[in-house]
C-alpha angles and dihedrals in degrees: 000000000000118000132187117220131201107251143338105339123269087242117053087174100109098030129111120250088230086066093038090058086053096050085048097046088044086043092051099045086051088246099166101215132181110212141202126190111203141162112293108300107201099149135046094252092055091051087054091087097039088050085045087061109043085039092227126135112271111249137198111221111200129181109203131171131188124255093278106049093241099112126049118192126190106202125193121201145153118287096227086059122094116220118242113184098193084057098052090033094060091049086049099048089230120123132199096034124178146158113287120233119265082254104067088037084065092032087059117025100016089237133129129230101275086027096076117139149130089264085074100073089073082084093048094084086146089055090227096142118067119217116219114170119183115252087242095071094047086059086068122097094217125026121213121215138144126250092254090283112085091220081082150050137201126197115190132155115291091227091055087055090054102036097034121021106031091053084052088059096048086238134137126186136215115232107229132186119216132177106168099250136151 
């Protein structure tokens, strides 16, 4: 049975130091967090229980990139929405999206294909990598993420992404409104 815990874990011994530098960078900018360490979570449907847990909405995390390889975009979204890239395309003014290589999803956020998150621009100090999040999301009162391993979730409040974490990182982001639509 799944529990959420107040918090980084008492034991820090089998984590990755990739998880450990997001509970120290939370811990130093004062981000309260609930946590909730799971099976391997590399799908939405396995995210639904964890969600359920940490009673969070449930949120899609995509790294795209254009057709040359020169502009990286992590987009957040909610989960129930389908993603249409001619439709985000069209409000970024970048054409030709699609989904970047595992590669340059570890080259840029340190992060590996089901890990995906937000947590992951803290290893973005170049800025490379654009944050678009759908207007949705920013409606919510918490956000849920991992900590850039998919074994764990974090749910904090979505102001203290924006006004927090997001300044520490050196990152904006760009408000989108998607409807998954043709």
């Amino acid at each position: 049975m799944l529990k959420a815990e107040k918090g980084r874990p008492a034991n820090l011994d089998d984590r990755l130091q990739k998880e450990i530098k997001v509970y120290d960078l939370l811990d130093s900018l004062n981000i309260e967090y609930e946590r909730v360490d799971h099976e391997r979570a590399d799908t939405m449907e396995a995210c639904i229980e964890v969600d359920k847990v940490l009673n969070t909405v449930l949120c899609k995390n995509l790294f795209l990139c254009n057709r040359q390889k020169t502009i990286f975009y992590l987009l957040l979204m909610p989960a129930d929405k389908v993603f249409k890239t001619k439709e985000l395309s069209a409000q970024i003014g970048s054409s030709r999206l699609s989904f970047a290589s595992p590669e340059d999803m570890i080259s840029h956020l340190d992060i590996e294909p089901g890990s995906v998150s937000v947590m992951g621009l803290m290893n973005d100090p170049e800025n490379e990598v654009n944050l678009l999040i759908d207007k949705d999301l920013m409606k919510e009162e918490y956000f849920g993420c991992h900590p850039c391993v998919n074994t764990s979730s974090l749910k904090l409040k979505t102001s203290d992404l924006l006004t927090k974490f997001l300044p520490a990182v050196h990152h904006t982001y760009i408000e989108v409104e998607l409807f998954g639509v043709e």
